[in-house]
C-alpha positions as CSV (number, residue, x, y, z in Angstrom):
1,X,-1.7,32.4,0.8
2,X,-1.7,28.5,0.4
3,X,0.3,26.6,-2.0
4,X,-2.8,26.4,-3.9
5,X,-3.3,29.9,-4.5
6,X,-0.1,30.8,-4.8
7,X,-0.1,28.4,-8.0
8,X,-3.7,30.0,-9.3
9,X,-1.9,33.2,-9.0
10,X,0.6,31.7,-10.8
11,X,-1.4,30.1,-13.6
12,X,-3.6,33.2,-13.8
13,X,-0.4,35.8,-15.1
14,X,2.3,32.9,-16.4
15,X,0.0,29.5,-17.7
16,X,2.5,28.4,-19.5
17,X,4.6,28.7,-16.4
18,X,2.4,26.1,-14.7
19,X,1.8,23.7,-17.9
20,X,5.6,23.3,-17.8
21,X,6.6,22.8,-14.4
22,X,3.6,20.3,-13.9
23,X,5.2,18.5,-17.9
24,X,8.7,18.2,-16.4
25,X,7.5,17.1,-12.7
26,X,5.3,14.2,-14.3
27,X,9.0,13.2,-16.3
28,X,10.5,13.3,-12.9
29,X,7.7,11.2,-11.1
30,X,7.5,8.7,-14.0
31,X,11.4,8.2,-13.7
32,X,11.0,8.1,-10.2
33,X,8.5,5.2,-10.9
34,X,10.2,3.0,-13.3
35,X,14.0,3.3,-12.8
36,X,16.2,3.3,-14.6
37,X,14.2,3.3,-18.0
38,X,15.0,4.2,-21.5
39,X,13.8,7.3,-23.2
40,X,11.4,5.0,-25.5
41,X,9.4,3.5,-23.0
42,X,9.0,6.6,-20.9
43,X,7.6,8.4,-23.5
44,X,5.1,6.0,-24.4
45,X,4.0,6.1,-20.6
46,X,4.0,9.6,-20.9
47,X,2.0,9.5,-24.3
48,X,4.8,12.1,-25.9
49,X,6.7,12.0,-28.6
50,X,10.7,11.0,-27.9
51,X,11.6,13.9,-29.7
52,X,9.7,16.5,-27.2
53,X,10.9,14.1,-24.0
54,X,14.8,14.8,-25.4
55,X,14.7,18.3,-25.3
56,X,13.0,17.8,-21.5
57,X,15.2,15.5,-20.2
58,X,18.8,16.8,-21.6
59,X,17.6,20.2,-19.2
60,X,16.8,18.4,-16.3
61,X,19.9,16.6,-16.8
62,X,21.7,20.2,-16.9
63,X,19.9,20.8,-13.7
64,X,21.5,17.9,-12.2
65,X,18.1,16.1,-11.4
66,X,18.4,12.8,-13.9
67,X,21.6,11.0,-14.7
68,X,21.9,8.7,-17.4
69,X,23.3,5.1,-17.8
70,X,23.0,2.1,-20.1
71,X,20.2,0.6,-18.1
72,X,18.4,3.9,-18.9
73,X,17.5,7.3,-16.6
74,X,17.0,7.4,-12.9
75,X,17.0,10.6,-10.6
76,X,19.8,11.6,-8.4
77,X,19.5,12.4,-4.7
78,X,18.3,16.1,-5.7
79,X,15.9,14.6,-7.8
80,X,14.2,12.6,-5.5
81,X,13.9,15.0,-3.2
82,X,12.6,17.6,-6.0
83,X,10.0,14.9,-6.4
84,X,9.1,14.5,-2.8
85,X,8.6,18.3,-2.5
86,X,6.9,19.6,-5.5
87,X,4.2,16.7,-4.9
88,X,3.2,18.0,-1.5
89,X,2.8,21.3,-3.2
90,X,1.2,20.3,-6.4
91,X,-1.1,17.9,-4.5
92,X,-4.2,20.6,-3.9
93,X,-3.5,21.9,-7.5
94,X,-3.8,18.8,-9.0
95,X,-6.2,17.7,-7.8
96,X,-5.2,14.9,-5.1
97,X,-6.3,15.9,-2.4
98,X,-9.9,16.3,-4.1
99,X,-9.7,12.5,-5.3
100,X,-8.5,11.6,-1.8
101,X,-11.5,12.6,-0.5
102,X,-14.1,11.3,-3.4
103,X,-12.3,8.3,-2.4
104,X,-13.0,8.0,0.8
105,X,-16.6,9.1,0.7
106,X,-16.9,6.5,-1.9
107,X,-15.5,3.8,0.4
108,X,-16.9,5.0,3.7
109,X,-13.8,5.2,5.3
110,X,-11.7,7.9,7.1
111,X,-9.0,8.6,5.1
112,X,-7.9,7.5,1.8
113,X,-4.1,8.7,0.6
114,X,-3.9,8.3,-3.1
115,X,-0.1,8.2,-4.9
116,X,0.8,8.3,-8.6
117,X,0.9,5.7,-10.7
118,X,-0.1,3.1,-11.2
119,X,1.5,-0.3,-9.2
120,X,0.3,-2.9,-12.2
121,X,2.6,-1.5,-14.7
122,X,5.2,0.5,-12.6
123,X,6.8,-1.1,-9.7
124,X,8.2,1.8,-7.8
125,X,4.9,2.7,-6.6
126,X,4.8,-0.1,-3.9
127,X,8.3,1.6,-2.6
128,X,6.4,4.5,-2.9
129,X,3.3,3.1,-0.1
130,X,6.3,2.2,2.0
131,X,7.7,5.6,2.3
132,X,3.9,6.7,3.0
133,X,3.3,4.5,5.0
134,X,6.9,5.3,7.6
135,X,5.7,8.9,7.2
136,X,2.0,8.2,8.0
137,X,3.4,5.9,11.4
138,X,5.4,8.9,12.8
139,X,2.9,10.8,12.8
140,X,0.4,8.6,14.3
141,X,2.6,6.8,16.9
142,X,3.0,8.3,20.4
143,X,6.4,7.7,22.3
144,X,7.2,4.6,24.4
145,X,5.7,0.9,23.1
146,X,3.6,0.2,20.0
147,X,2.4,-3.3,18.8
148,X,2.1,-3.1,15.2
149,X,0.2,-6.4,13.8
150,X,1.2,-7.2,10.3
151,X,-0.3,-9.6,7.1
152,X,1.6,-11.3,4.8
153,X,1.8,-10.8,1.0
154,X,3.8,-9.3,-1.7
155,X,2.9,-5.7,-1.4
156,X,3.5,-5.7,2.0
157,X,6.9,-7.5,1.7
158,X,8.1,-4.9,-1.0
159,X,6.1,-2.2,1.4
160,X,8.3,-3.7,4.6
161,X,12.0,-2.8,2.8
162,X,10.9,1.2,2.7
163,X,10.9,1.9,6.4
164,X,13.2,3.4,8.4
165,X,15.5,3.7,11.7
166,X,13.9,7.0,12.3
167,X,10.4,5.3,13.3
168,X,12.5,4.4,16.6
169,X,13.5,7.5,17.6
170,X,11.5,7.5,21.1
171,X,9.4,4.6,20.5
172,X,9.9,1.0,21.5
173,X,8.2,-1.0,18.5
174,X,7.2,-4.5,18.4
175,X,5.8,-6.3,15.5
176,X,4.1,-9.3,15.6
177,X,2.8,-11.4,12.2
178,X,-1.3,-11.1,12.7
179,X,-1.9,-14.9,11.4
180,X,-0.2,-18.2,11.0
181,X,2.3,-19.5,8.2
182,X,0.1,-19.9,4.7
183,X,1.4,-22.3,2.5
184,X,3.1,-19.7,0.1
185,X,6.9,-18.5,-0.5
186,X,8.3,-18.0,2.8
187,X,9.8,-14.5,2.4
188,X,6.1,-13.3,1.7
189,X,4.5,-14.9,4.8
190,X,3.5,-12.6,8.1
191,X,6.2,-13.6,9.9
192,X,9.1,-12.7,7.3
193,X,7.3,-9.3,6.9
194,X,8.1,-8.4,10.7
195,X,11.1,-9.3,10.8
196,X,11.9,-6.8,7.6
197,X,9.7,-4.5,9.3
198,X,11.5,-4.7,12.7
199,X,14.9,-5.0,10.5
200,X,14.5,-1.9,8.8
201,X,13.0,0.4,11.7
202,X,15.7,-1.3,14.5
203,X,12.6,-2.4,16.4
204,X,11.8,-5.8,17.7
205,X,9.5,-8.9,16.5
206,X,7.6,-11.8,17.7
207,X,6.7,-14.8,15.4
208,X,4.1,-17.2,15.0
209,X,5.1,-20.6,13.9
210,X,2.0,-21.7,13.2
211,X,-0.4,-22.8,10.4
212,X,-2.8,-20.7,9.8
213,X,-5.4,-23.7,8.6
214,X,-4.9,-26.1,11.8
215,X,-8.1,-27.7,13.3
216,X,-10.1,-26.6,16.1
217,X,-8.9,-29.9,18.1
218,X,-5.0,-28.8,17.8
219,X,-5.7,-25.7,18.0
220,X,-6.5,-26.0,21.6
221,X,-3.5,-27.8,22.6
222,X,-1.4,-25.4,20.6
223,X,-2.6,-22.3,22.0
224,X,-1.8,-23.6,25.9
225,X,2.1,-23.7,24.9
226,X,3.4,-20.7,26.3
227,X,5.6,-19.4,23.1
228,X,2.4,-19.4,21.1
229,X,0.0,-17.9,23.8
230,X,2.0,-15.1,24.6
231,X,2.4,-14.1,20.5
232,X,-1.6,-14.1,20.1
233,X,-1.9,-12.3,23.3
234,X,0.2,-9.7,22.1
235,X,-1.5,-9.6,18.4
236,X,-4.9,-9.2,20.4
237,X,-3.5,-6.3,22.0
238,X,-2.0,-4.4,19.0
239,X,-2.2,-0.8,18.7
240,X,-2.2,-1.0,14.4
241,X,-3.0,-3.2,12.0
242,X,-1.4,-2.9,8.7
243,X,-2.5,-5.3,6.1
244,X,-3.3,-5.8,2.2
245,X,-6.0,-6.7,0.2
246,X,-5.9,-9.4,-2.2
247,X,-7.6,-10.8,-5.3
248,X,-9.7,-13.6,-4.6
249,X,-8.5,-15.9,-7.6
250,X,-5.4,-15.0,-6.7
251,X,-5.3,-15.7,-2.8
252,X,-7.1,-18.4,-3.4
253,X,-4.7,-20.3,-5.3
254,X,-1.6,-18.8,-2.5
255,X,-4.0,-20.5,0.0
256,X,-3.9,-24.2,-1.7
257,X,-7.6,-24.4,-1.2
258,X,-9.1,-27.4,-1.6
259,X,-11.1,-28.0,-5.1
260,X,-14.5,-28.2,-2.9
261,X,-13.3,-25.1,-1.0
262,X,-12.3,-23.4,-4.3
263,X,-15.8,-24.5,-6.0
264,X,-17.4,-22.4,-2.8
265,X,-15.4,-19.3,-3.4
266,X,-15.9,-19.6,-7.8
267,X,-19.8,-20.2,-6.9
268,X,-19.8,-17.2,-4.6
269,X,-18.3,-15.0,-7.2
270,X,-15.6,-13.8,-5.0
271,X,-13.9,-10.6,-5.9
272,X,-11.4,-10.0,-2.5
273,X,-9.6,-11.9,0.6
274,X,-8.4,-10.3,4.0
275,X,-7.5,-12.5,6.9
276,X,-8.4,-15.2,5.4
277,X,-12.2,-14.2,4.2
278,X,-13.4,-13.9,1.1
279,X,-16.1,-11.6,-0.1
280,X,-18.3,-10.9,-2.9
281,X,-18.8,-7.4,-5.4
282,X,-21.2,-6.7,-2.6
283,X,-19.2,-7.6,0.5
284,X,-21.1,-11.1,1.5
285,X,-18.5,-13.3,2.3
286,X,-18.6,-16.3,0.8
287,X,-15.9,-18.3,2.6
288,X,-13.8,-18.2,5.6
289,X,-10.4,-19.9,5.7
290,X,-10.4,-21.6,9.6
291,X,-7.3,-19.2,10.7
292,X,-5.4,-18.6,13.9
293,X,-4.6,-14.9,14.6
294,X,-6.9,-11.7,13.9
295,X,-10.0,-11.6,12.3
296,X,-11.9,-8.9,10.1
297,X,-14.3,-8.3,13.2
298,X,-11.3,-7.9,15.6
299,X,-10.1,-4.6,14.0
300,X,-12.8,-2.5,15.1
301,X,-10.9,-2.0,18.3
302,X,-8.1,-2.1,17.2
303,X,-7.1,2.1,16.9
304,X,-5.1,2.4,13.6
305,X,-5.8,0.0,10.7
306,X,-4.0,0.8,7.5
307,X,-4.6,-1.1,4.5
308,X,-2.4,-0.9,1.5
309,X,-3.3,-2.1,-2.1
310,X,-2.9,-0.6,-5.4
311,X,-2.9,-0.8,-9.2
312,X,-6.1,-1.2,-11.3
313,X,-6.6,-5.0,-11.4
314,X,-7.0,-4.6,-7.2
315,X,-10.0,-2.1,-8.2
316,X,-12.7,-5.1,-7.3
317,X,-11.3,-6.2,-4.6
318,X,-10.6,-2.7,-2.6
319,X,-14.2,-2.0,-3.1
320,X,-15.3,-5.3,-2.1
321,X,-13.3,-5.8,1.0
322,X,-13.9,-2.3,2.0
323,X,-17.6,-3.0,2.9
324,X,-16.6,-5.0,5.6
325,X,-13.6,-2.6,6.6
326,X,-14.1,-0.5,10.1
327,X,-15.0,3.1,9.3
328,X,-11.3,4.0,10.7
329,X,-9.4,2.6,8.3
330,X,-7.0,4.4,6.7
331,X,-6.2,3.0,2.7
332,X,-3.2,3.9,0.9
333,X,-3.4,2.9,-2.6
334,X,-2.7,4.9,-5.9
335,X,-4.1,6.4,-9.0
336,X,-4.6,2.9,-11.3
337,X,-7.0,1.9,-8.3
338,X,-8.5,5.1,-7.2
339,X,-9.6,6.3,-10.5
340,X,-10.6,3.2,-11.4
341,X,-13.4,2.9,-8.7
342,X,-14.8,6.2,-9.2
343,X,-15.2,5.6,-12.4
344,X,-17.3,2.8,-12.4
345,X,-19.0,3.6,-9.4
346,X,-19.5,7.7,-9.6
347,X,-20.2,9.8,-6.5
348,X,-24.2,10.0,-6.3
């Protein structure tokens, strides 16, 4: 039998068996979430009352799976590996793998891989697509060389600290920054993210010291220097793309736009922004930021493209972007977002 029916069989002669393992895993995963975190806070996330968390949290502190400290709970190593297991198990019986694929019917792409939580109100979730997303690359990486392009961002700076040596093992990976500098914090630009990246996974980078926004003119003196030409070479040749998607109010303030370039994207009714496009609800794009590096048409051959964005307020913009988004993309996001855009925008 599958996990799945070994939990219906379950839930069919014990029920209340079920009710409280899935009760105490959902105290584990919100901890896992938000630590540390007082008891007040979590049980107002949880919607229970402190009294009911107490009695739950004093036995899984028995169990040795939550410590606690001043600054609140947090799980211990068996803990977080309690976590990682039971939600590979509960997945199909919960549900997840259901929405996963609502999801990406709804978004007409590949594969969607949806993670709990929700990344607007608990910041562990991001840490949480990082781990996903080292998981999801060794499976999809062969041995030898692999260029991996990457954007820039704060989601996929936080993403960058979560991976790990063991991406190496066999492989020989190269990470290059898929666009110029932007005129934003420097430890969220493309070419801080690869080094992390590279940093983390004991792989190698490449960067692009370049503006993103330079005119055509200089562009074509730049590109004949031979440290710059050999980057975009490289990008052009990547085997995976992993980027974000962004807000376009948002990005477009990070970009400095101009207040004629800004009036375009407000009078367009932007709603999302990836490499430098912006698009509409309905996926028109409405402006284009003049960029160096990879373009939303070049990732059609391009043979994994991973996008990562989450919470509910990124809702719009996943929906929006994704109309443009090659049909292999592969989105890792969480619950705020997902349930959020099946909501409003129900499977026919």
């Amino acid at each position: 039998m599958t996990n799945n029916e070994d939990l219906e069989l379950l839930d069919l002669v014990a029920p209340d068996f079920i009710k409280t393992l899935e009760k105490r895993f959902k105290i584990l995963q919100s901890i896992s979430l938000m630590e540390p975190i007082g008891r007040r806070v979590l049980a107002d996330d949880l919607n229970i009352t402190e009294r009911g968390l107490r009695t739950e949290t004093d036995l899984l502190r028995k169990q040795g799976l939550i410590i606690s400290s001043k600054s609140g709970m947090s799980l211990t190593k068996t803990g977080s590996d309690v976590v990682i297991r039971l939600t590979d198990v509960l997945a199909d019986y919960q549900g997840t793998a259901l929405l996963e694929k609502q999801l990406s019917s709804k978004l007409g792409i590949s594969r969607c891989i949806v993670l709990p939580g929700n990344a607007d109100k608990q910041h562990r979730v991001v840490d949480s697509f990082g781990r996903r997303l080292n998981q999801l690359l060794g499976t999809l990486l062969p041995t030898g060389q692999s260029m991996i392009s990457v954007t820039g961002g704060s989601t996929l700076a936080q993403v960058a600290r979560n991976l790990s040596s063991d991406l190496s093992k066999n492989r020989q990976l190269v990470f290059l920054p898929a666009r110029g500098g932007v005129g934003e914090s420097v430890a969220i630009q493309a070419n801080s993210v690869c080094a992390e990246m590279a940093s983390r996974t004991q792989g190698q980078y490449r960067a692009l010291y370049l503006p993103e926004d330079i005119s055509e003119k200089s562009f074509e003196s730049l590109q004949k220097e031979t440290s710059i030409k050999s980057v975009l070479d490289l990008i052009y040749r990547s085997n995976v793309v992993i980027h974000s998607i962004g807000t376009a109010s948002v990005m477009a303030e990070r970009r400095n736009l101009s207040s004629k370039e800004q009036n375009v994207v407000d009078s367009g009714r932007a709603v999302s922004e990836a490499f430098g496009d912006f698009f509409d609800q309905n996926g028109k794009l409405v402006y284009k930021v003049p960029r160096i590096g990879l373009h939303v048409r070049d990732l059609d051959r391009i043979e994994y493209v991973i996008a990562i964005a989450g919470g509910e307020s990124k809702a719009n913009a996943i929906q929006s972007y994704m109309k443009n988004a090659p049909h292999h993309t592969i989105l890792i996001t969480d619950e705020g977002a997902s349930k959020l855009i099946l909501r409003d925008n129900p499977l026919k």
